[in-house]
N, CA, C and O of each residue as an XYZ file, in Angstrom:
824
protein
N      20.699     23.781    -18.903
C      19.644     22.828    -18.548
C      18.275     23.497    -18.686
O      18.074     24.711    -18.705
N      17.288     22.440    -18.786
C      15.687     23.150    -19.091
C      15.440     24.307    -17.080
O      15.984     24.434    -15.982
N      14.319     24.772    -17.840
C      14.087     25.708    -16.592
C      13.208     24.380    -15.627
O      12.392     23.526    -15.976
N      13.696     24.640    -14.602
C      13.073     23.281    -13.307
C      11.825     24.077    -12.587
O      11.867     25.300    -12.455
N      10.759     23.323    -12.151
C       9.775     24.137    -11.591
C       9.929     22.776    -10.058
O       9.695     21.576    -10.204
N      10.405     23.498     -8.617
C      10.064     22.645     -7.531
C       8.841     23.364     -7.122
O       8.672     24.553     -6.851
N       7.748     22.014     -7.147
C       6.906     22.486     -6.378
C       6.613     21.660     -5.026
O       6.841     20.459     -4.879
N       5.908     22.782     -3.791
C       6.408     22.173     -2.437
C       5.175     22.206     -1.806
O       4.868     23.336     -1.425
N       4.166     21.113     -1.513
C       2.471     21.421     -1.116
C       2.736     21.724      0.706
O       3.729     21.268      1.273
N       2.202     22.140      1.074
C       2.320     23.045      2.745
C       0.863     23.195      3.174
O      -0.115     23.759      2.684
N       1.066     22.540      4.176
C      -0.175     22.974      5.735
C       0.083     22.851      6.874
O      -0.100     21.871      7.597
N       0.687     24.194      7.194
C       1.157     23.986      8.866
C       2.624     23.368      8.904
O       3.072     22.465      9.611
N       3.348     24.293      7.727
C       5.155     23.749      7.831
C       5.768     24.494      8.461
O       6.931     24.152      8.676
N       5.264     25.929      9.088
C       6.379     26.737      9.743
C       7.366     26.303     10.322
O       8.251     27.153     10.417
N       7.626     25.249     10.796
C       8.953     24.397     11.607
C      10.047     24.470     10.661
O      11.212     24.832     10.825
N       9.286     23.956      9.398
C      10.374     23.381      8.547
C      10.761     24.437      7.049
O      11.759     24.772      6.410
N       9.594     24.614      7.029
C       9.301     25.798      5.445
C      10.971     26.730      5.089
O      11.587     26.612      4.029
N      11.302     27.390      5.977
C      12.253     28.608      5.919
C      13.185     27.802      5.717
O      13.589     28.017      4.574
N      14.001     26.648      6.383
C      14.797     25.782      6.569
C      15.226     25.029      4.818
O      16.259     25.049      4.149
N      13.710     24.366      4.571
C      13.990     24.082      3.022
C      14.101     24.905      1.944
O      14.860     24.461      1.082
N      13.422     26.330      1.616
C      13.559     26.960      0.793
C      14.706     27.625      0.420
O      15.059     28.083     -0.666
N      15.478     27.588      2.030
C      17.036     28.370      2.149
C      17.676     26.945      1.315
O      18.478     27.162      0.406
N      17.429     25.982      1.535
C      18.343     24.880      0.692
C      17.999     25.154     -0.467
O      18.717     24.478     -1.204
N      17.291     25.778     -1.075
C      16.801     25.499     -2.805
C      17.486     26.853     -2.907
O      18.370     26.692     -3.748
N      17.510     27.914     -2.535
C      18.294     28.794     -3.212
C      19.787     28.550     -3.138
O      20.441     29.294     -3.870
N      20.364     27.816     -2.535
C      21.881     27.410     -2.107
C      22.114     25.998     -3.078
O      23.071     25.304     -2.732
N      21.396     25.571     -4.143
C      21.396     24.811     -5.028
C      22.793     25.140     -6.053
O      22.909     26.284     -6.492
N      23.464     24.460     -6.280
C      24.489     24.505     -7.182
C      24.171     23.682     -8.638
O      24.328     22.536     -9.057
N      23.667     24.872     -9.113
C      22.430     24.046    -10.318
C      22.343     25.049    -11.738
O      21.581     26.011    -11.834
N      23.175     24.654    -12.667
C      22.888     25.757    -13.581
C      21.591     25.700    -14.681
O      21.560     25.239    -15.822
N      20.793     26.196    -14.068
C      19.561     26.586    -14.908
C      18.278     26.853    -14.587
O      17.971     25.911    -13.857
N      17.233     27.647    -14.700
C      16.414     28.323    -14.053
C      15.475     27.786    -13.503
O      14.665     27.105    -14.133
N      15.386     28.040    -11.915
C      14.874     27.697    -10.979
C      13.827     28.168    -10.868
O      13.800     29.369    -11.136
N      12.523     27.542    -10.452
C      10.951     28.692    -10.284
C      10.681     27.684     -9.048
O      10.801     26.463     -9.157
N      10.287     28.372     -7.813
C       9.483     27.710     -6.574
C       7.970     27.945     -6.261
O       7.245     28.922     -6.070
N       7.867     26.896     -6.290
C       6.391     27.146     -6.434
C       5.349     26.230     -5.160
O       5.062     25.036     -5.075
N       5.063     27.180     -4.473
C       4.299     26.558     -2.790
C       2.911     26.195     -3.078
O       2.572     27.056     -3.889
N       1.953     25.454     -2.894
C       0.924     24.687     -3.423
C       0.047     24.874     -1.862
O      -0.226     23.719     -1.536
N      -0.472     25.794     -0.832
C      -1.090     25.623      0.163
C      -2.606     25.757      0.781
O      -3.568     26.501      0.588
N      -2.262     24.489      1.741
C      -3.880     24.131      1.739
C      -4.388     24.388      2.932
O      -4.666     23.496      3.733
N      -4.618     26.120      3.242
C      -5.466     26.181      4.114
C      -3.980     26.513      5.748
O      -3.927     26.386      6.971
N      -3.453     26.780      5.066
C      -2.275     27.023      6.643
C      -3.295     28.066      7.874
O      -3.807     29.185      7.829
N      -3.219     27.097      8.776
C      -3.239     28.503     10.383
C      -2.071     28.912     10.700
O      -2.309     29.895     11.402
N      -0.700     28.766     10.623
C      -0.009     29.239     10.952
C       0.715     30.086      9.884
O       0.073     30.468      8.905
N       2.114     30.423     10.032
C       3.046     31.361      9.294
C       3.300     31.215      8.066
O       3.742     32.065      7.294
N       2.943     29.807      7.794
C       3.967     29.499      6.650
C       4.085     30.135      5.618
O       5.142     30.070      4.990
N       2.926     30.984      5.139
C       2.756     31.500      3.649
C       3.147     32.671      4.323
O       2.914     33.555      3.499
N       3.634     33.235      5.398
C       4.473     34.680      5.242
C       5.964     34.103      5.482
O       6.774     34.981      5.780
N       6.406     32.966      5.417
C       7.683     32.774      5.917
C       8.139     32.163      4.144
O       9.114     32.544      3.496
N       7.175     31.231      3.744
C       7.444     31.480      2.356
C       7.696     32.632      1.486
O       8.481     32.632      0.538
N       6.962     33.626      1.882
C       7.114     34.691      1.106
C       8.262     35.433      1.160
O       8.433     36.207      0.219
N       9.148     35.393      2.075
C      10.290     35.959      2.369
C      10.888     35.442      1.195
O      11.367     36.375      0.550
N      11.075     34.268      0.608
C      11.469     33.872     -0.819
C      10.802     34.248     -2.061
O       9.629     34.575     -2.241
N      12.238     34.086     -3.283
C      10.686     34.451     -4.467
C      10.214     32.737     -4.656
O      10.871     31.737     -4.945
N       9.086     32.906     -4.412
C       8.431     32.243     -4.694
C       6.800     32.431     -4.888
O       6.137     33.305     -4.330
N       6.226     31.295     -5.915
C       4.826     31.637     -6.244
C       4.063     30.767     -5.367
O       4.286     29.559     -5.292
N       3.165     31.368     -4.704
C       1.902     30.510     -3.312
C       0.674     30.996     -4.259
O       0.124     32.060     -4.541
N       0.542     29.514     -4.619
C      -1.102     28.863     -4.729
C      -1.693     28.654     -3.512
O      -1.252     28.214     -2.451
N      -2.850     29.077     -3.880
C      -3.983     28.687     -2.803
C      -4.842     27.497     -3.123
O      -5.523     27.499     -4.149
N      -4.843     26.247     -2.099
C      -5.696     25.366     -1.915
C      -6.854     25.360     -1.486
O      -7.121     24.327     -0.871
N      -7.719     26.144     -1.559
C      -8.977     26.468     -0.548
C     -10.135     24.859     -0.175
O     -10.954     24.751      0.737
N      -9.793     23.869     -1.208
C     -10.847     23.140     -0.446
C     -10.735     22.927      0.559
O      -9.610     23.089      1.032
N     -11.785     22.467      1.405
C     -11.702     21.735      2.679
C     -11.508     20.237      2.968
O     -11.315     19.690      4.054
N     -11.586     19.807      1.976
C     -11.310     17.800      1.954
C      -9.893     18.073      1.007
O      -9.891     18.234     -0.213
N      -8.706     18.081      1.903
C      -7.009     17.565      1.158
C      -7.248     16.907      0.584
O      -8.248     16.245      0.860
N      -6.478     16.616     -0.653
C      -6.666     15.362     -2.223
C      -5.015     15.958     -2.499
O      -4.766     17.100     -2.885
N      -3.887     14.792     -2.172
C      -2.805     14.706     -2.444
C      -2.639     15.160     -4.114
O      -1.805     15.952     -4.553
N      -3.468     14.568     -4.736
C      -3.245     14.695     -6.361
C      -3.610     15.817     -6.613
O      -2.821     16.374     -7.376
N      -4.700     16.600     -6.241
C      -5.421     17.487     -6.631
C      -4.219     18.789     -6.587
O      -4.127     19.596     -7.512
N      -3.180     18.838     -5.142
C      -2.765     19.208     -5.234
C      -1.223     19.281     -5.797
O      -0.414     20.207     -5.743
N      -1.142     18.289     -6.219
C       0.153     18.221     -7.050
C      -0.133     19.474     -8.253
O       0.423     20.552     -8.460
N      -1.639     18.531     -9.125
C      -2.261     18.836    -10.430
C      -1.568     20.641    -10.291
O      -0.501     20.975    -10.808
N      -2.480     21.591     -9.481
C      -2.411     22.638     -9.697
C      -1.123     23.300     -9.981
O      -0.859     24.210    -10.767
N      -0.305     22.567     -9.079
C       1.204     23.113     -8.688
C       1.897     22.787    -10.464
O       2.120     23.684    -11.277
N       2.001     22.089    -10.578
C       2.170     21.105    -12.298
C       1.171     22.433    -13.500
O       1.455     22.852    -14.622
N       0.149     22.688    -12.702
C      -0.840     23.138    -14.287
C      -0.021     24.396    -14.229
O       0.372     24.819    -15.316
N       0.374     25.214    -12.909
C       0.720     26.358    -13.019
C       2.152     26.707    -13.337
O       2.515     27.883    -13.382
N       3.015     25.639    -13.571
C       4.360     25.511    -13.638
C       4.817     26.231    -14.914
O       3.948     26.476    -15.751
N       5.949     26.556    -15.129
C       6.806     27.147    -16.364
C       8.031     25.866    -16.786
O       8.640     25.751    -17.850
N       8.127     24.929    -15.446
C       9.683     24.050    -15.859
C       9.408     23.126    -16.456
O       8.477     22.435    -16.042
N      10.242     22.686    -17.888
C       9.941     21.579    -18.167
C       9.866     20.235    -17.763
O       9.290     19.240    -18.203
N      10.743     20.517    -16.625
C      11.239     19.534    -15.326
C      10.603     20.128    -14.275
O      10.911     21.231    -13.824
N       9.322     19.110    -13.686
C       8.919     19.284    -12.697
C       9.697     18.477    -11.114
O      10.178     17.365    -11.335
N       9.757     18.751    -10.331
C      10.796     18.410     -9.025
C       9.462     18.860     -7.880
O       8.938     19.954     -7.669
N       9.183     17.348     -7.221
C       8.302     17.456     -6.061
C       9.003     17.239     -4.686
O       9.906     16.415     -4.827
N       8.902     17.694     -3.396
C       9.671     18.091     -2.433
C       8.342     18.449     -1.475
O       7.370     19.195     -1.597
N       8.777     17.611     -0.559
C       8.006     17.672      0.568
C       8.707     18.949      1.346
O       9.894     19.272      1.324
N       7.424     19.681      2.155
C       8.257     20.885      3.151
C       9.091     20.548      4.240
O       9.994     21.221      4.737
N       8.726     19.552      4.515
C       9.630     19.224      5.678
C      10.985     18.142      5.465
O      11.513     17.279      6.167
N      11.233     18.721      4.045
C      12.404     17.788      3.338
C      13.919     18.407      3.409
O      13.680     19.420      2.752
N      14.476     18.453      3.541
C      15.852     19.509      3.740
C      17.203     18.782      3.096
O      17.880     17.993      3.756
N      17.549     19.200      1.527
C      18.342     18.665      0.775
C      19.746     18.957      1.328
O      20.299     20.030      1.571
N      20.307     17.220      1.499
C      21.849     17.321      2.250
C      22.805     18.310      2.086
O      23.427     18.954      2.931
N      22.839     18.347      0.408
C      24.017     19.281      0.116
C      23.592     20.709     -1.313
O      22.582     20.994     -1.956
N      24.433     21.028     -1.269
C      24.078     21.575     -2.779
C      24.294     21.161     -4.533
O      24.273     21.862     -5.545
N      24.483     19.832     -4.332
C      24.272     18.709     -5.023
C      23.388     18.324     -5.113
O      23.463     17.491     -6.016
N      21.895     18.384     -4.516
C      21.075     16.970     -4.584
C      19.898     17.591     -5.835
O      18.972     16.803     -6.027
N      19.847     18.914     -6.694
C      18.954     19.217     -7.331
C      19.837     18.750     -8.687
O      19.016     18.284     -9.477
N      20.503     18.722     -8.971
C      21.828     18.561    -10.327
C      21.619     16.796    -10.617
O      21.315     16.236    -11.670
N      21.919     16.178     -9.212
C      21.760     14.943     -9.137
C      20.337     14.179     -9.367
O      20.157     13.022     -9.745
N      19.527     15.027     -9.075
C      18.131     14.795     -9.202
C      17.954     14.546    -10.273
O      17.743     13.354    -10.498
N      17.948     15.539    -11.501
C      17.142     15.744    -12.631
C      18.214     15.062    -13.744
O      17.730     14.764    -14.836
N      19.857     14.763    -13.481
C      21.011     15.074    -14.661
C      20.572     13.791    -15.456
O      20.887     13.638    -16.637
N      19.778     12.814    -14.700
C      19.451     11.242    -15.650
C      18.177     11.638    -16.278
O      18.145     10.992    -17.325
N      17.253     12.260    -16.207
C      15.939     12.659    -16.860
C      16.125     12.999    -18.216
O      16.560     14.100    -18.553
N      15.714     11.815    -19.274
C      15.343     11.920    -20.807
C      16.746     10.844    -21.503
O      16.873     10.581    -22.699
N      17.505     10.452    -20.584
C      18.817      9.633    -20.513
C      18.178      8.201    -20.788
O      17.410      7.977    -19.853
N      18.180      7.349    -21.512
C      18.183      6.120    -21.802
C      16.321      5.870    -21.195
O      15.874      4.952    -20.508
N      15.614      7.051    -21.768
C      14.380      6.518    -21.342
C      13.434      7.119    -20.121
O      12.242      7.052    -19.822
N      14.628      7.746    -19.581
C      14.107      7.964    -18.308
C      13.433      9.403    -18.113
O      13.868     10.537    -18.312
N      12.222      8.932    -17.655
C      11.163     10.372    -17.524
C      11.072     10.705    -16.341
O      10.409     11.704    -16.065
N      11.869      9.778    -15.083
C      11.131     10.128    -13.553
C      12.084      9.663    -12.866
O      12.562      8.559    -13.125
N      12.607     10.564    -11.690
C      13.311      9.902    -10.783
C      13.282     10.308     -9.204
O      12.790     11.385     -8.866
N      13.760      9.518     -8.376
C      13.365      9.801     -7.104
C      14.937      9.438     -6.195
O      15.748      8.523     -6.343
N      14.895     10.656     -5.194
C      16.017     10.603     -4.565
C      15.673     10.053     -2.893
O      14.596     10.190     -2.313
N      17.167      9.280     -2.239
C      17.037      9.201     -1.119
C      16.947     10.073      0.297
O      17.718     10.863      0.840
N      16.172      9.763      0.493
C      15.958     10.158      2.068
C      16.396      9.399      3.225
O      16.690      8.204      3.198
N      16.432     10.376      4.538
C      17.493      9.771      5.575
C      16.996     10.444      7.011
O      17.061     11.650      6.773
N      16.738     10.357      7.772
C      16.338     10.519      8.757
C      16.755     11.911      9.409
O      17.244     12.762      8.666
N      16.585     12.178     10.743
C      17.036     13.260     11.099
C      17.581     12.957     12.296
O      17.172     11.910     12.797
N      18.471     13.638     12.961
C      18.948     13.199     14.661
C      17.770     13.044     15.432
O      17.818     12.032     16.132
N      16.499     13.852     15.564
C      15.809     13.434     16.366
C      14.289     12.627     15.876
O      13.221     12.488     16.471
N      14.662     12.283     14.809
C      13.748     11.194     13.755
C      13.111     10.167     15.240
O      13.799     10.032     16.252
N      12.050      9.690     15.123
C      11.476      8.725     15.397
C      11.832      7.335     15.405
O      11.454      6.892     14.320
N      12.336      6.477     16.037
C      13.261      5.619     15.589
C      12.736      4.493     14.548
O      13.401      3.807     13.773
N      11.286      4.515     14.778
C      10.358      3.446     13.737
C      10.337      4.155     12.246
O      10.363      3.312     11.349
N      10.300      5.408     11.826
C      10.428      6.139     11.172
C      12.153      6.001     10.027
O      12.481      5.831      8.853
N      12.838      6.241     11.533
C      14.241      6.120     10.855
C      14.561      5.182     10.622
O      15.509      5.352      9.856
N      14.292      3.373     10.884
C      13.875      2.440     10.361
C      13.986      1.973      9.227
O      14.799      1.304      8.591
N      12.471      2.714      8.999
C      11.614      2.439      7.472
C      12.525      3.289      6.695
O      12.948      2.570      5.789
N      13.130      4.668      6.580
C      13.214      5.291      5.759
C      15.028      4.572      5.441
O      15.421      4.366      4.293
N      15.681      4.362      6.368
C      17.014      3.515      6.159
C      17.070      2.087      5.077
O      17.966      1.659      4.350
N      15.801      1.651      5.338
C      15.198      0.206      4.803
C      15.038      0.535      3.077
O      15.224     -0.169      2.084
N      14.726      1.557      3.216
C      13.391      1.311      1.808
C      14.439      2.278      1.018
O      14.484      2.218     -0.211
N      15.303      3.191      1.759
C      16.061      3.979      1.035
C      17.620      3.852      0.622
O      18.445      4.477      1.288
N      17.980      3.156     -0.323
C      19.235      2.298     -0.130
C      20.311      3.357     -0.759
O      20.206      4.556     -1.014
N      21.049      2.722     -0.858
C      23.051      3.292     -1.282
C      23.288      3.326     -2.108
O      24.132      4.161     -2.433
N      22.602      2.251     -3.291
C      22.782      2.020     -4.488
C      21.748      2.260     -5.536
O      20.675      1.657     -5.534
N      22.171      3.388     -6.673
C      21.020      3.501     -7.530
C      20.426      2.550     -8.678
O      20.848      1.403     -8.828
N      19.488      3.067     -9.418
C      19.089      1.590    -10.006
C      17.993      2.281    -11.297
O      17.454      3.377    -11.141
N      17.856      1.690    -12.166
C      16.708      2.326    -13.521
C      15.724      0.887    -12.831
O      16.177     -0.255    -12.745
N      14.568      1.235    -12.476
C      13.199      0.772    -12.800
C      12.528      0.460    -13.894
O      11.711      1.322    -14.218
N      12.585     -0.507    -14.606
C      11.955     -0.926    -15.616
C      10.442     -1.371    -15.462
O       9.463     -1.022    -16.121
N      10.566     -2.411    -14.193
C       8.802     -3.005    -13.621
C       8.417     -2.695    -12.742
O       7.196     -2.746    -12.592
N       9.273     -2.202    -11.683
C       9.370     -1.890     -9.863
C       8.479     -0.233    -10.328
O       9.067      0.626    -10.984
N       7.296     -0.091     -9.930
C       6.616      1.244     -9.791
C       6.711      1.892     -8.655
O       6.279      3.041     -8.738
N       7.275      1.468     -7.216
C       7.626      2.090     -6.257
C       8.300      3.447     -6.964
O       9.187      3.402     -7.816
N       7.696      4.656     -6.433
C       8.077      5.869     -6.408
C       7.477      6.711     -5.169
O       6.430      6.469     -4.569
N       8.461      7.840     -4.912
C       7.807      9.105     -3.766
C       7.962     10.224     -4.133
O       8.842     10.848     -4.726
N       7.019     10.422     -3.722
C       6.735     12.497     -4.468
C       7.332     13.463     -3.444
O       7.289     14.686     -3.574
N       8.021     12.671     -2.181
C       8.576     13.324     -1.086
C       9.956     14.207     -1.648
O      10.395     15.288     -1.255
N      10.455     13.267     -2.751
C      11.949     13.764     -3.168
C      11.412     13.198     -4.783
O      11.147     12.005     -4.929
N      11.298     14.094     -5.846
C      11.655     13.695     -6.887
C      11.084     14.363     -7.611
O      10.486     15.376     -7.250
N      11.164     13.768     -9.295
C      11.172     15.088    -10.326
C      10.892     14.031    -11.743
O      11.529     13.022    -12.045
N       9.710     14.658    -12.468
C       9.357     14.163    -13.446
C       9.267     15.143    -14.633
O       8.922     16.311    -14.459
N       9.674     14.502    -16.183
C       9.352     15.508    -16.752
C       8.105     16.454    -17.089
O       7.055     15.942    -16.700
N       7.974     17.436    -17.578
C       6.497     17.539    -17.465
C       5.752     17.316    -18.515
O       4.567     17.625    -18.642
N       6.737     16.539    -19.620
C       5.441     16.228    -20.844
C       4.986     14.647    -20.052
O       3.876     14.150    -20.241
N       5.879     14.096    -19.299
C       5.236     12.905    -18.568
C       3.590     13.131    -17.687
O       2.465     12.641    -17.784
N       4.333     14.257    -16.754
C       2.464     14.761    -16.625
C       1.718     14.995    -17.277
O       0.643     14.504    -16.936
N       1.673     15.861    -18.631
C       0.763     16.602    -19.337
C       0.264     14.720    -19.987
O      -0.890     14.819    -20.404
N       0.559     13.848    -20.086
C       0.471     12.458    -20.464
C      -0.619     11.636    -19.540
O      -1.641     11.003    -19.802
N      -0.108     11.864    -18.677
C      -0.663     11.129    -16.847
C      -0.474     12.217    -15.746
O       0.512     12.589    -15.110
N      -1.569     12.527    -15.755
C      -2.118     13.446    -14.761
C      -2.419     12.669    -13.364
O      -3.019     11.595    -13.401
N      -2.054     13.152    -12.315
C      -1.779     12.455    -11.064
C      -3.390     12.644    -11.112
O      -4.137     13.572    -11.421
N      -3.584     11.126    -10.592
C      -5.114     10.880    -10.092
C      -5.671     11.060     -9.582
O      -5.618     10.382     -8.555
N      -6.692     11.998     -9.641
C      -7.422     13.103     -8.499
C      -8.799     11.852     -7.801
O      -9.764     12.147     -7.096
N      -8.540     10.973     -8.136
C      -9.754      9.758     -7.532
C      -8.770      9.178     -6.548
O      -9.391      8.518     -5.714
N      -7.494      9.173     -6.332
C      -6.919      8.851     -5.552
C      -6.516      9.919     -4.284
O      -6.565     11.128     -4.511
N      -6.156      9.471     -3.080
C      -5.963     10.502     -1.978
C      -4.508      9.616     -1.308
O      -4.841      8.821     -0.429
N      -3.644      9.634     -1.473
C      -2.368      9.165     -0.969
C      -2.113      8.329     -1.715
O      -2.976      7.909     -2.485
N      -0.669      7.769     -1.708
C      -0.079      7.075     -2.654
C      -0.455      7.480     -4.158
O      -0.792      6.565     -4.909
N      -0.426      8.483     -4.530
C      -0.562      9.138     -5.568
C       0.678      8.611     -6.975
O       0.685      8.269     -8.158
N       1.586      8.855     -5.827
C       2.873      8.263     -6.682
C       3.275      7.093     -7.351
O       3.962      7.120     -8.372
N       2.923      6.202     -6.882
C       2.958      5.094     -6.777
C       1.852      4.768     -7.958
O       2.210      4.302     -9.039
N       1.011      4.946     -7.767
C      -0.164      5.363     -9.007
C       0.116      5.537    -10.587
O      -0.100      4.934    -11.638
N       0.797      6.862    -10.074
C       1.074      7.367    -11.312
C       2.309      6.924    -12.356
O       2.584      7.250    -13.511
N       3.105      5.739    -11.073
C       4.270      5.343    -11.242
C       3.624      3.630    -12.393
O       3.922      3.456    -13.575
N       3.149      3.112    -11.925
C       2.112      1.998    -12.632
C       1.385      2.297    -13.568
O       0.995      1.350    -14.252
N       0.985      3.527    -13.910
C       0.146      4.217    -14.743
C       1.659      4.620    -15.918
O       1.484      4.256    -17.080
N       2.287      4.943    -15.774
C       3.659      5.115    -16.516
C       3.958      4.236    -17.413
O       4.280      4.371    -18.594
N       3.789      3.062    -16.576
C       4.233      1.778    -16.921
C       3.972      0.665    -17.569
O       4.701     -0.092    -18.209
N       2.525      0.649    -17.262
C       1.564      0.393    -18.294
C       1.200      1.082    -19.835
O       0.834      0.484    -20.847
N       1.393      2.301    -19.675
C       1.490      3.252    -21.363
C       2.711      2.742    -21.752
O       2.841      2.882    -22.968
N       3.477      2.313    -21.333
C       5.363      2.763    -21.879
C       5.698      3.783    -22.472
O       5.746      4.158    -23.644
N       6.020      4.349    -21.092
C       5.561      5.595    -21.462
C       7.154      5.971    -21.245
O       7.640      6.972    -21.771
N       7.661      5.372    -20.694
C       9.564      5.262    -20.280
C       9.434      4.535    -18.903
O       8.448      3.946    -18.460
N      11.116      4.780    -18.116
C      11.527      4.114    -17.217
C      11.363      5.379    -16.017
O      11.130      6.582    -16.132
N      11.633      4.380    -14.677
C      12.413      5.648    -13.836
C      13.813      5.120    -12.635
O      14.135      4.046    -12.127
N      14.296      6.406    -12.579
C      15.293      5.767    -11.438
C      15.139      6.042    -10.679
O      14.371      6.989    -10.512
N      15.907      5.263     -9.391
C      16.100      5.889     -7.805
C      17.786      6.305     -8.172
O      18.650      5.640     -8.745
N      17.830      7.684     -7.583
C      19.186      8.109     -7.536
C      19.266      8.713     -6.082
O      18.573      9.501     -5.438
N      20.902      7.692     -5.755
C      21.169      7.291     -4.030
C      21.697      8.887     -3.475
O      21.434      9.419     -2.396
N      22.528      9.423     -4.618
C      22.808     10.508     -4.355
C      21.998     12.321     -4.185
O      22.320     13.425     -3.745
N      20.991     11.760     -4.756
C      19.768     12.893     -4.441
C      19.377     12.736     -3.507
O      18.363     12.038     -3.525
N      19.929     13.312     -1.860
C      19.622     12.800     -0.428
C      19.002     14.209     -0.169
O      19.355     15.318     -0.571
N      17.631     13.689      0.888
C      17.249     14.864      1.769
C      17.189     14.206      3.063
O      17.544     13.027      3.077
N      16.841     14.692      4.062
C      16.779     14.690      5.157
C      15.130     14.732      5.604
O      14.475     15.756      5.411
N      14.652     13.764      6.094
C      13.245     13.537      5.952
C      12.759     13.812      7.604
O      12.827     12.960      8.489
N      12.085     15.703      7.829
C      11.707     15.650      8.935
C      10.438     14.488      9.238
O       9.822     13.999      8.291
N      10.218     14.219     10.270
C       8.179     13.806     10.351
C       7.759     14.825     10.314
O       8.209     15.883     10.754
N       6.494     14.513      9.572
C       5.935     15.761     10.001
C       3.949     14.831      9.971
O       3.724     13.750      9.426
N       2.915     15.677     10.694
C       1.993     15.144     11.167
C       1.005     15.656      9.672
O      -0.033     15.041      9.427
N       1.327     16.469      9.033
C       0.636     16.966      7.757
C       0.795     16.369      6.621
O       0.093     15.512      6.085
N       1.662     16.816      6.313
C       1.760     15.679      4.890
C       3.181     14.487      4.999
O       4.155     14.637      5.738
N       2.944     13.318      4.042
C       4.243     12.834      4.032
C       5.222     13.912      3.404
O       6.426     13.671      3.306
């Protein structure tokens, strides 16, 4: 398989940081993995608890967060042809969910896909809710539906080098870029049910 670049944006994940990165090396995934931490400004541990992994930490130094801005860097600095976005406070079910992620990418069209998420035992119950609701059982190719999340998922990267996540935008980035796709025809994307993480809250980023 092409070399995969996950990149994971962080401010103030120490809770969760060590927890997910141990899932990405426990990946049952044949082909080369690069991690790549995107951070903006941490007070706490995280960029020494990251570092305990190999992984590469970008520095975010502005002071006004821009969701896109920081995708962009994580993406400009990448080596994978397959880019894979992952929230820090995301924690992949099994050692399946990176294989499952990417195995439909360039398959009948498809440049982008996004996996389900699922709550946690001590999830929020309005939280665990929404994410039960919106995150279903059954997968599906997107032809018009631009709903996408950058919480769990993976695009190729000549799709970025194409559509560059919109640095005029500040949240819902995805979603953006997912309509922006769609409008070029530029391809399709899927939701795949079996690419599950475990979606802490967290008060920093989605």
């Amino acid at each position: 398989m092409p070399q995969v670049s996950i990149i994971i944006r962080t401010k103030n994940e120490a809770r969760w940081i060590s927890s997910c990165l141990l899932s990405l090396t426990q990946q049952d995934f044949d082909g080369d993995v690069e991690l790549i931490i995107v951070d903006s400004n941490s007070t706490d541990n995280t960029v020494e608890l990251a570092k305990e992994f190999d992984v590469n930490v970008l520095k975010y130094p502005d002071k006004d967060f821009n969701y896109s801005k920081s995708l962009n860097i994580g993406c400009r600095n990448s080596k994978g042809d397959i880019l894979v976005f992952l929230s820090a406070h995301c924690i992949p079910l099994n050692t399946k969910w990176l294989f499952n992620l990417v195995k439909d990418l360039e398959s009948e069209n498809i440049v982008a896909t996004y996996g389900r998420q699922i709550p946690t035992v001590d999830s929020d119950p309005f939280n665990s809710r929404d994410l039960l609701t919106v995150f279903g059982v059954e997968s599906k190719v997107q032809k018009k539906d631009f709903f996408f999340h950058n919480a769990n998922s993976a695009i190729l990267k000549s799709a970025w080098e194409k559509i560059n996540f919109d640095e005029r935008v500040n949240g819902l980035e995805d979603r953006v870029w997912a309509k922006t796709l769609f409008q070029k025809r530029l391809g399709y994307i899927k939701y795949v049910s079996d690419a599950v993480v475990y979606h802490a809250w967290s008060k920093s980023f989605k």
